[in-house]
BAMILUM-404143 format. One line per field, with one value per residue (C-alpha): residue number from 1; chain; x, y, z. Coordinates in Angstrom, 1 decimal, always signed. Example, Ala and Ser with C-alpha at 12.3 -4.5 7.8 and 13.67 -1.06 7.14 Angstrom:
num = [1_2]
cadena = [A_A]
c1 = [+12.3_+13.7]
c2 = [-4.5_-1.1]
c3 = [+7.8_+7.1]
***
This chain:
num = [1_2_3_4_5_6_7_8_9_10_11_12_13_14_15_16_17_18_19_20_21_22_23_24_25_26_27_28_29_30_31_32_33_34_35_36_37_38_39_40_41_42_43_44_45_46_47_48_49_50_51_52_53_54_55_56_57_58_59_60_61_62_63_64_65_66_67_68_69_70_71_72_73_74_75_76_77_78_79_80_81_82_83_84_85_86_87_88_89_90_91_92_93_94_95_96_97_98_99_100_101_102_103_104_105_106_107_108_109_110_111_112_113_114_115_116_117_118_119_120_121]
cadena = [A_A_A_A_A_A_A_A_A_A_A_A_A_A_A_A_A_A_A_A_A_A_A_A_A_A_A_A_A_A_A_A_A_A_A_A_A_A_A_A_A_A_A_A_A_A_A_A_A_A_A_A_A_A_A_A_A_A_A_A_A_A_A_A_A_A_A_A_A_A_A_A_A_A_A_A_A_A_A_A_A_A_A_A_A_A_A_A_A_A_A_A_A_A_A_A_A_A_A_A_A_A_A_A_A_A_A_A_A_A_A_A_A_A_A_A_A_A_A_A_A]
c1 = [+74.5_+77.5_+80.7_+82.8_+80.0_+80.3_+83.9_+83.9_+81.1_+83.1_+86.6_+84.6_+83.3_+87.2_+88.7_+85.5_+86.5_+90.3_+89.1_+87.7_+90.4_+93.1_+90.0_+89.8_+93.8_+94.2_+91.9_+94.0_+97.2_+98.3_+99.1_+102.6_+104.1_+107.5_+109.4_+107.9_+109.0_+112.2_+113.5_+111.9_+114.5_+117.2_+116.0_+116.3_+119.9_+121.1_+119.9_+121.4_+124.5_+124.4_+123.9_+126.5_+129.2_+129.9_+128.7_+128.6_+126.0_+126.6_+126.7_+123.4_+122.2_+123.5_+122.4_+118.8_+118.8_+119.6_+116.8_+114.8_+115.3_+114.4_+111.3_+110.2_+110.2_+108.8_+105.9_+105.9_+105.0_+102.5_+100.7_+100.9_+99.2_+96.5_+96.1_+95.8_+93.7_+91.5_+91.4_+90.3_+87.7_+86.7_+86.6_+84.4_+81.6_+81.8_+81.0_+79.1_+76.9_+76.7_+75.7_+73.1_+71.7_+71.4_+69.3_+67.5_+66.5_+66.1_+63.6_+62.1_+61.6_+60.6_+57.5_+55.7_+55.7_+54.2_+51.7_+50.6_+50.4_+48.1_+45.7_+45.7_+44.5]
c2 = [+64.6_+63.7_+65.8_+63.5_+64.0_+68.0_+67.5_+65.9_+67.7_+70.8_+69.3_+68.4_+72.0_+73.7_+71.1_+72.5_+76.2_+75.8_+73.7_+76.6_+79.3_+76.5_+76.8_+80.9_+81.0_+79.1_+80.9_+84.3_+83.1_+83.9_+80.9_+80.6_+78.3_+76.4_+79.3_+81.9_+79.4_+79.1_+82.6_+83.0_+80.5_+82.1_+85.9_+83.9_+82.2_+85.5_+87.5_+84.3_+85.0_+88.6_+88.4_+85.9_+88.1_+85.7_+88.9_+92.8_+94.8_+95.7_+92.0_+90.9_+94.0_+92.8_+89.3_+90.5_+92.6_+89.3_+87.4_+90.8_+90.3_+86.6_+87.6_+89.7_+87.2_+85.0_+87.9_+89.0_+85.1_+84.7_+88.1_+87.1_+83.6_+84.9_+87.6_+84.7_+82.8_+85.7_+85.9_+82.6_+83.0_+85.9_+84.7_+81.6_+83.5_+84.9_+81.9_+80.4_+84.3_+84.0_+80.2_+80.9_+84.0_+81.7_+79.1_+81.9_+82.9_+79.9_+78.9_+82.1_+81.3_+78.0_+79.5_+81.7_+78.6_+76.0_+78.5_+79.4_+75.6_+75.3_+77.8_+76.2_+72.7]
c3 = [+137.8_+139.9_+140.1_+137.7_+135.4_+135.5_+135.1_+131.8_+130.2_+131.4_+129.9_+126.8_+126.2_+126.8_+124.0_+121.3_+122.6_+121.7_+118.3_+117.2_+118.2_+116.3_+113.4_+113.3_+113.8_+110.3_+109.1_+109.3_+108.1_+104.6_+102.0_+101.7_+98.9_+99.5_+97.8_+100.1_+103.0_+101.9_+101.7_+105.2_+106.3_+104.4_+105.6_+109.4_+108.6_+107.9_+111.2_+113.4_+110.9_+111.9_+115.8_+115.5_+114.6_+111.6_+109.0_+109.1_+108.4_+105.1_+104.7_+105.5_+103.9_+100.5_+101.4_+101.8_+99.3_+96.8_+99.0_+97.8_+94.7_+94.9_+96.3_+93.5_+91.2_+92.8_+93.4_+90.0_+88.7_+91.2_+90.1_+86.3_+87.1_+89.0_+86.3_+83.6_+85.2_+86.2_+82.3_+81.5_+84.2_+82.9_+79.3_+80.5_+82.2_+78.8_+76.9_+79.1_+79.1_+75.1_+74.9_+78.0_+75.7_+72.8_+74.5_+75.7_+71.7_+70.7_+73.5_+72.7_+68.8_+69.6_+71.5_+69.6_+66.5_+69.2_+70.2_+66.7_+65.9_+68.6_+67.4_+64.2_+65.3]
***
C-alpha cells in the first residue's frame, strides 16, 4: 500500500469518527418546538437589551418574568397533550387487550367442539 493510499483510508476513517460524534450530539439535545425557540430569542434580545444599557434591571426582570409566564403556558399545553394522548394509548392497549382475550375464548370454544366431532366420526 503506498503512502497516498494510507492517507485516504486514514482521512476516510476521521470523517466516520466525527459522523458519529455529529450522530450522538443530536442525539442529546432536547426537542424544542418553534415556540420554545422563540422565547429563547426573546430571553436573548433582552440580555443584549440589558448589557446594552438600553433597560435596567428591574426591566428585564419584569420582561422575563412575562416571557416566564409565556413559557408556562406553553409547558402546561404540552403536558396536557402528552397526558391525552398517553390516554388514548392507554385506552387502545385496552381494546386491543379485550378483543385479543376474546379471540382467545373463542378459539378456545371452538376447540373442544372440533375435537369432540372427531371422536364421533
Amino acid at each position: 500500500m503506498s503512502e497516498g493510499e494510507v492517507d485516504e483510508k486514514r482521512d476516510m476513517h476521521e470523517d466516520d469518527e466525527t459522523e458519529h460524534e455529529i450522530e450522538r450530539e443530536d442525539d442529546d439535545l432536547p426537542f424544542l418546538s418553534i415556540q420554545d425557540i422563540e422565547i429563547l430569542m426573546r430571553n436573548t434580545e433582552i440580555w443584549d437589551k440589558l448589557l446594552q444599557g438600553k433597560i435596567n434591571i428591574d426591566e428585564a426582570r419584569r420582561e422575563f418574568e412575562v416571557n416566564g409566564r409565556v413559557f408556562d403556558g406553553i409547558e402546561d399545553r404540552k403536558k396536557a397533550k402528552k397526558q391525552a394522548s398517553r390516554k388514548k394509548a392507554t385506552r387502545k392497549r385496552a381494546t386491543k387487550k379485550a378483543k385479543n382475550e376474546e379471540s382467545e375464548e373463542e378459539a378456545k370454544e371452538v376447540e373442544p367442539k372440533e375435537d369432540h366431532e372427531v371422536e364421533e366420526g
